[in-house]
N, C-alpha and C positions, 0 to 999 in steps of 0.2 A: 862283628857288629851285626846286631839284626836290623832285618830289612822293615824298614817302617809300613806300616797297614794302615790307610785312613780309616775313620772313626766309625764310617757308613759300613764298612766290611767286618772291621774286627769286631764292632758291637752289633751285626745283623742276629738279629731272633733264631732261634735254634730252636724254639717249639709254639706253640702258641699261647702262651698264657704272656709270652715277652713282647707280644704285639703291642705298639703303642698306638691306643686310639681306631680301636677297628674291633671292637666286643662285638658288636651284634652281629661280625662274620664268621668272628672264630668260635664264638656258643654255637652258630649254627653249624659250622662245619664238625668239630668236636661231638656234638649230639651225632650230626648224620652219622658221624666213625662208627662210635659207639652203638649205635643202631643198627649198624649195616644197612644202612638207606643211601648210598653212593651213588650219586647221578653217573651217567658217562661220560658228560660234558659240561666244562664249568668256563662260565666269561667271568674273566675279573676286569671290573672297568675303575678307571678314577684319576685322581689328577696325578701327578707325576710324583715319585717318592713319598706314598704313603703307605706302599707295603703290598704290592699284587705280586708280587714277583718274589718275594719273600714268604708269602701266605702261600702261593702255589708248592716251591718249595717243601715247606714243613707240611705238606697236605700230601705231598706225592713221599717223602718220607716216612709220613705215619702210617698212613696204609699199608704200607710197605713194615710196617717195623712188627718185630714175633711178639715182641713181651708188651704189650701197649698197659699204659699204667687204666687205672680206675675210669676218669676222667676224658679219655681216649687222647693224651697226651703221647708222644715217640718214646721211649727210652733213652734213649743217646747212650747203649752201652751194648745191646745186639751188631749183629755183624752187618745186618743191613743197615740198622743207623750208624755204625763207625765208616762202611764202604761209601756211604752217602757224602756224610761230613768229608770223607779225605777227596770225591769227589771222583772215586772208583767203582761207581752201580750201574753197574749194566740194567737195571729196570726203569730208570730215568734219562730222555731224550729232550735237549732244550733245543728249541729252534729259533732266530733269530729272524723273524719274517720281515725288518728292514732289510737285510741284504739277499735274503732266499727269502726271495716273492715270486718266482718263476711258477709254470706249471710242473716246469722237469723238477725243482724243490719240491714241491707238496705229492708227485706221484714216486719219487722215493721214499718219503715219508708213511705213502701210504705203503708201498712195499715191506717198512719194517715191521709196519704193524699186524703181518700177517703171520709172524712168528712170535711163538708163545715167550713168555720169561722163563729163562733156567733156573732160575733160584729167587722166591716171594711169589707173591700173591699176585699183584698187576705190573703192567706196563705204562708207566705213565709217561704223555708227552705235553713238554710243554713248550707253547707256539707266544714266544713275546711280542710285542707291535705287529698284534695281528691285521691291523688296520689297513698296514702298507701290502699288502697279498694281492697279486691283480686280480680282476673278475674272472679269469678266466679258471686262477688258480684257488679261487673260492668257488666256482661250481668243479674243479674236481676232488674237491673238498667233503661234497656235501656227504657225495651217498655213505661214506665211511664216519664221517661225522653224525650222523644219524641213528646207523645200525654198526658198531664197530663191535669186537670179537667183545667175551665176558671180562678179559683180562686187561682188555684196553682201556684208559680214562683220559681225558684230553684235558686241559685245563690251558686257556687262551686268556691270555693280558693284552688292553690297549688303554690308552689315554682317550679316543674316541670312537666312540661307541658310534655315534652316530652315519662313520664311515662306512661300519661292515651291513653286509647283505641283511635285510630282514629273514632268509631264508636259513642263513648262519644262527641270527641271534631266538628263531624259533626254537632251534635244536641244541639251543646250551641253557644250562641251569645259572641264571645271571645275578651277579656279586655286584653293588654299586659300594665301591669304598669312600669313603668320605672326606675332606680335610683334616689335619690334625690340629686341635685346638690350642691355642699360643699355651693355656694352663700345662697340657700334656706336651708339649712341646717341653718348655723349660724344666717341669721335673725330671723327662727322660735325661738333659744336657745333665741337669745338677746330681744323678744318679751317674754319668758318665766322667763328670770333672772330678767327684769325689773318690772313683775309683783309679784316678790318672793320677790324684795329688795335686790338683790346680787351682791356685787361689782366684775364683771367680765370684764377682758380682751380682746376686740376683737381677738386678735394674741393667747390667749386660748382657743377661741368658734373654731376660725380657724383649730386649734390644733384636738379639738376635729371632729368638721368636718370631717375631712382626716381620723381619726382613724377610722371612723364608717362606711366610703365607701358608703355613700349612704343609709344606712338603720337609719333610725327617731329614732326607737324604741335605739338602741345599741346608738345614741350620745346621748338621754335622760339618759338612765342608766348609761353613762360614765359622764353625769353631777351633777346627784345624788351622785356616790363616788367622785367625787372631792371635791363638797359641804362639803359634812361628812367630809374628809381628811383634810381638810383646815376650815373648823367652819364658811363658808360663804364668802369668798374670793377666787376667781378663779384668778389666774395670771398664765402668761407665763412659769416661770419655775416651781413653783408647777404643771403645768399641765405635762408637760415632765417627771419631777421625778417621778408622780401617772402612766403615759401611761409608764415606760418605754421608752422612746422616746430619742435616742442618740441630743443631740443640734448641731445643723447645722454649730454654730461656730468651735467644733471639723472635720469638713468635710473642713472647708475652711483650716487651718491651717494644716490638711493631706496635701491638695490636695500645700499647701503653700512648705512645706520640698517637696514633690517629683519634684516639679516643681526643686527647688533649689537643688538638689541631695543630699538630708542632711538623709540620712538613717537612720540614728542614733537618730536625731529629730522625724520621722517618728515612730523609733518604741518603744520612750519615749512615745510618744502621746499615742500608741495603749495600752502601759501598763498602762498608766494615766486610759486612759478608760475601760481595762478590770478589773482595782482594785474596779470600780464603777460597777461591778455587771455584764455589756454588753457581753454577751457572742460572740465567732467571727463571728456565723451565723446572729447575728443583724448589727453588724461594715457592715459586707460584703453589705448583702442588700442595707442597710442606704447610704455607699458609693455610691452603684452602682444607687441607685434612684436619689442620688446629681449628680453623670456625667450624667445620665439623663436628670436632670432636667438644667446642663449647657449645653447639644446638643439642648436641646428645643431653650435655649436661643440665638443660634448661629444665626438664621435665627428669623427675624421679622414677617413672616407667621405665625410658630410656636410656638410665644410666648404666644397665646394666651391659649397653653396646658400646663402654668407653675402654678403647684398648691403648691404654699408657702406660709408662713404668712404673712401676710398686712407689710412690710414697707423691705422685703427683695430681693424684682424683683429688686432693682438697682444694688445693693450689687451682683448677682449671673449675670447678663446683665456686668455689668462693668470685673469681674472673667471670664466669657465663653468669650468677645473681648480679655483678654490677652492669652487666650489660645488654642493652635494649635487644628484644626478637628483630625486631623492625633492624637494626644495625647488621645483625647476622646475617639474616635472608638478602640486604641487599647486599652486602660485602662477598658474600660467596655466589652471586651471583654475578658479581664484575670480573672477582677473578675466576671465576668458569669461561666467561666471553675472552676471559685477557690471555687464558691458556689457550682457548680453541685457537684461535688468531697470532698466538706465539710465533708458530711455525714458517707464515707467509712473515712476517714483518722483516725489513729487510736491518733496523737499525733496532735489535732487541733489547739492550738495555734500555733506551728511551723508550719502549714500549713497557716495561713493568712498573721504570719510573712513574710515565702516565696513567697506570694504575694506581698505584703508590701515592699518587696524587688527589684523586677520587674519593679515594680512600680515607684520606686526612681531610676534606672537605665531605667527606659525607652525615654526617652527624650532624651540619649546620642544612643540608639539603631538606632533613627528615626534618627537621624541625621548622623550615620555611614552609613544609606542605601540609602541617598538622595546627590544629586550633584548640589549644587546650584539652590536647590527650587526643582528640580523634582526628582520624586523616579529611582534609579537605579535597574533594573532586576537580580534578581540573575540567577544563571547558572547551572543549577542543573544536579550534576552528579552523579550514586550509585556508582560506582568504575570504576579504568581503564578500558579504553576499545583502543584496538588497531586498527586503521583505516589506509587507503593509501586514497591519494587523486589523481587524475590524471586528465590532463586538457582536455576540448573537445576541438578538432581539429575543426578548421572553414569551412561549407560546399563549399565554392567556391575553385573554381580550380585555381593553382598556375600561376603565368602570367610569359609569355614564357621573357627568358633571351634578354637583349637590346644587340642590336652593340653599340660600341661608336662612339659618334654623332647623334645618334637615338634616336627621341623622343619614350618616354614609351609610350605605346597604350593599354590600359584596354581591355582585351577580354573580347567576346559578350559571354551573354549566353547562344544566339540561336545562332548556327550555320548557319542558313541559313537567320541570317539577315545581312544589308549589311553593310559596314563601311561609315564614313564618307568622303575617300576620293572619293566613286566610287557616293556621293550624292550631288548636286550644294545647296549651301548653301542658296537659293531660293527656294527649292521643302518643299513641309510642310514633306516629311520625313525625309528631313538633318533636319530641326525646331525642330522634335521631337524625335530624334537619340540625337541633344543637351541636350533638356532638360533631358532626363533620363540619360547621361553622366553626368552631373553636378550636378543630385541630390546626396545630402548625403550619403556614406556608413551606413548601421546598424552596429550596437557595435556587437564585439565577441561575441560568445555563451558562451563562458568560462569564461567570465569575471562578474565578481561580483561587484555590485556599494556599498560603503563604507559611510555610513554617520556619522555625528560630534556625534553620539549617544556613551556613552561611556558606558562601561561596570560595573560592582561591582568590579573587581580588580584595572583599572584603578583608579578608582576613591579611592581605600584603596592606590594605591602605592601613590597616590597625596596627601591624608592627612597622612599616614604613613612615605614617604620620603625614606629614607636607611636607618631609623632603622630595618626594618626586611626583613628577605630573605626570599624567594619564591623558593620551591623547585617544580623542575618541575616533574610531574608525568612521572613514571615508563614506560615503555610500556610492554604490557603482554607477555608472554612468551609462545608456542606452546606447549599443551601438548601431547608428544608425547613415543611412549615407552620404547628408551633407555631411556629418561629424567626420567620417572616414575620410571622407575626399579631402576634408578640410586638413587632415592632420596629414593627409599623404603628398599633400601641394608642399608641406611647413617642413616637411622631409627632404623634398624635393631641394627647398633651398639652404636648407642644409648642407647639400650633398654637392651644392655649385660652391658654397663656400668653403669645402675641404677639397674643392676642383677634382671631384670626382666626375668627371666630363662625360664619361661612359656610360657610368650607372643611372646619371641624370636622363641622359636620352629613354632607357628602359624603364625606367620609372614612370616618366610622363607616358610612352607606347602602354605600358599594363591597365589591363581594363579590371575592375573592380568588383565583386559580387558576394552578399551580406549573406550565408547562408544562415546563420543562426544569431543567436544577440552573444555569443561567444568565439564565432567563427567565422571567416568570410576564406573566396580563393580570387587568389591573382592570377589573371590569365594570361601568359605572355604567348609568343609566337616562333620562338627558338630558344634552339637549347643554352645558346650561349648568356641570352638576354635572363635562362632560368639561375644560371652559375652567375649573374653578376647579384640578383636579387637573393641568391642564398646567402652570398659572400657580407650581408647589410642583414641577413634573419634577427641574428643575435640581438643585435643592438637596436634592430625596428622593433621585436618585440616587447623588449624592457623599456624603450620609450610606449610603446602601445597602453601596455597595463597601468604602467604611471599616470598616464593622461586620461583613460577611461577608471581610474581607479578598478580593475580586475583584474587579478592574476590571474587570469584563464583562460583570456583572448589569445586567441590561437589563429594560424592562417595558412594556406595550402595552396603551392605553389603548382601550378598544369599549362604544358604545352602544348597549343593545340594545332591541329593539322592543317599544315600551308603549304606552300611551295617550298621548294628543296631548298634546305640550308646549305650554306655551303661551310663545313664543319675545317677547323684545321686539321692537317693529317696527326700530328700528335695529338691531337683528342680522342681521333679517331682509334687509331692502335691498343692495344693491350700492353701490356709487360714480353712477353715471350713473343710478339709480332714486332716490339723495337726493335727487341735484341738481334731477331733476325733478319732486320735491316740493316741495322749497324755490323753486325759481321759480313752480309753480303756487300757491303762499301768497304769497309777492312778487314779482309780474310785475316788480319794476324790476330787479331779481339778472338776470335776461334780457336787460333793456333793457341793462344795464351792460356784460355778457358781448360784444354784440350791437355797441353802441359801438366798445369797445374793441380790439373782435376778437380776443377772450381764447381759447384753447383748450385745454377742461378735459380734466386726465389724467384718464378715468375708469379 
């Protein structure tokens, strides 16, 4: 029985023309061969399974290889390329610089590198997650990374770049590899299934694509357990059920009930799909990627960033034309708040339901704030506030009272200019005496111009009608200090009629002081007399604002300096000055503490 090889090793690239998705590194590499323009030091950076470590590989090989074709391709039939492949070449050295990050790792390293190759041209070493290498063991790195013998070429792989020395990435010739795209992704699988014999699905190679983001290595391993899962048949929905993958048909039929206000529909569906395992932080996403991917759809620019399975761009084009911008923009931006907030929520399904909720009422929200296609401004106010308004008087001077029979005659504004009777209406200053009598007055200063722009209440009284009434706001009330006294006496007896005997005394003792027409402070004389008046804030202030009509009466409670209170001792004490009271009256509260190895919050 042979031993089985996952799909990431049996089908890894053997030269470079079988790189998937990395041309612009292997033309340059391939040129440099060919040229004989060989740095000494190469970074390969980029995300994970896209081929650094594979490219290094087939780089440190081809160099290496006698018979190189036209093109500066390896041969795969010299002795250096068979010793290579089997994985017997003494001119290549890989290092593992997660587990050898030491200084004593990289100064045997450099050790080897002081000895020539027996057989080819260089000595190549290659140093993978170079990133992980302590500082100490990248400054004894440098000098020989710098200046290393003719024979030597180094070629360093990491995932980030951003980890190693600047003084490291001075001295390497730097490679940024790129993602590999969902297109090259799936034809490398369908160049891979059809040489296995595997009946697979385009729309699940697709599948897998998306799931793997761009890294080769993770959509080979995710095509290895589907294989296994399914006994040699890859299809569309066994590939969903193996990824976990909500189906897109559940997103259309969401997004179908909310459009239709069917709440009820809406959150059948969601229980359909949490009894199948989908926990809310998958729905949530899953949603929010499908209104995603229908704002893509909205504009013909964008369409070309719609990444879905082969025969669904009609399907999701035909759904984004019947539905409003204004519905997308707000809906992905509830479920953005509704994921950020998933996490704390302590009862999560009620949490996405209350989204889900929103949601199905949203359509009728956008249509309360809009006036015939365009949006209506709201009017935002935190509470009453009382204003006067008064008109500006117009700067010109009142014109002198007519005889009857007297034509009006508009006064000059210069006094010393002349009127039109004393000017023959041939002199060009009668001409222009005319024209500036005939030109237009300007508009009052007081006068304010009104356009057909209608407001948010108009526009509720027009689709509301007389079913509801509109109560006009309050105007505030002057706080002033018979007012104050007057409400603070009406408290007072309040306070006798809930027999609050205590607080009554401190009420009547506090002395009174208006600092602002929104603010005053009460002055009591101990602390205790301040704890009874805190213990009434609450509910003095909500009667306060009610009866001066202003939410924003405020008031500030100060003790001021008298003769020694006499404080009770539990007020007195802290937490951790009880406790060690109470153990020095019962040493066993200690012993127990002590036991048990309890540790008090103090």
């Amino acid at each position: 029985m042979d031993n089985f090889i996952v799909s990431a090793r049996k089908y890894r690239p053997q030269n470079f023309n079988t790189v998937v998705g990395q041309q612009h590194i292997t033309t340059t590499l391939k040129n440099a061969i060919r040229n004989n323009q060989l740095a000494h030091a190469f970074l390969f950076c980029g995300p994970r399974g896209v081929g650094k470590t594979t490219c290094a590989r087939i780089l440190a090989k081809t160099i290496n290889c006698t018979n190189q074709t036209a093109d500066g391709e390896a041969c795969n039939t010299c002795n250096s390329c068979v010793s290579f492949d089997a994985g017997t070449s003494m001119n290549i050295h890989e290092l593992d610089a997660a587990s050898n990050n030491s200084v004593d790792d990289i100064r045997a390293l450099v050790e080897q590198v002081r000895f020539a190759p027996q057989a080819g041209k260089y000595k190549v070493y290659i140093v993978d997650e170079v990133h992980m290498l302590s500082s100490s063991a990248f400054n004894a790195f440098l000098k020989t990374l710098e200046e290393p013998p003719p024979y030597a070429i180094f070629i360093l792989a990491t995932t980030e770049k951003h980890k190693i020395l600047p003084t490291i990435l001075s001295r390497c010739q730097i490679f940024d590899f790129k993602r590999i795209t969902n297109n090259d992704t799936v034809e490398h699988l369908q160049e891979i299934v059809d040489k296995e014999k595997i009946n697979a699905e385009k729309a699940a190679l697709q599948v897998i694509a998306q799931k793997s983001e761009g890294c080769m290595r993770d959509s080979l391993s995710i095509l290895d357990k589907i294989v296994s899962f399914t006994n040699g048949t890859v299809t569309y929905q066994n590939t969903l059920e193996h990824l976990n993958i909500l189906d897109e048909d559940y997103f259309f039929q969401l997004l179908d009930c909310m459009q239709k206000q069917d709440m009820a529909g809406a959150m059948l569906l969601f229980d359909q799909i949490n009894r199948k395992g989908f926990e809310g932080d998958l729905v949530l996403n899953g949603f929010a990627e499908f209104i995603r991917n229908l704002l893509v759809c909205k504009d013909a620019k964008s369409a070309s960033l719609l990444e879905v399975v082969e025969g669904m761009q009609a399907k999701y084009i035909q759904v984004a034309q019947q539905t409003s911008l204004s519905y997308l923009l707000s809906a992905l931006n509830i479920l953005n708040d509704t994921e950020v907030n998933y996490k704390m929520a302590r009862n999560k399904r009620l949490h996405v339901e209350l989204a889900l909720i929103k949601l199905s009422f949203l359509q009728q929200a956008i249509e309360l704030t809009t006036d015939k296609g365009t949006v209506v401004k709201k009017k935002r106010v935190d509470g009453p506030i009382a204003f006067k308004t008064k008109m500006i008087q117009s700067l010109a001077p009142p014109a002198p009272p007519t005889l009857p029979g007297q034509a009006a005659v508009k006064p000059s504004s210069n006094p010393t200019q002349p009127s039109a009777a004393h000017l023959s209406s041939s002199t060009p200053e009668a001409k222009l005496f005319v024209a500036q009598t005939a030109a237009p007055t300007p508009a009052p200063v007081g006068t304010i111009k009104t356009g057909p722009k209608k407001s948010l209440l108009e526009a509720l009284k027009e689709k509301a009608g007389s079913n509801y009434e509109i109560e006009e706001v309050k105007e505030a009330m002057p706080l002033t200090e018979e007012s104050l006294r007057a409400f603070w006496d009406a408290y007072i007896v309040q306070l006798e009629q809930q027999l609050k005997h205590s607080a009554v005394g401190t009420f009547r003792i506090a002395s009174l002081e208006i600092e602002s027409d929104i603010h005053f402070t009460v002055r009591v004389s101990a602390v205790t007399a301040q704890k009874f008046i805190e213990s009434e804030k609450m509910v003095l202030i909500d009667q306060l604002q009610t009866q001066f009509n202003n939410r924003a009466i405020n008031f500030t409670i100060l003790v001021e300096e008298g003769e020694k209170e006499d404080v009770p001792l539990h007020m007195r004490l802290n937490s951790k000055q009880k406790f060690e009271r109470i153990a020095e009256q019962y040493p066993l509260v200690r012993e127990l503490r002590d036991k048990l190895r309890l540790e008090i919050d103090y």
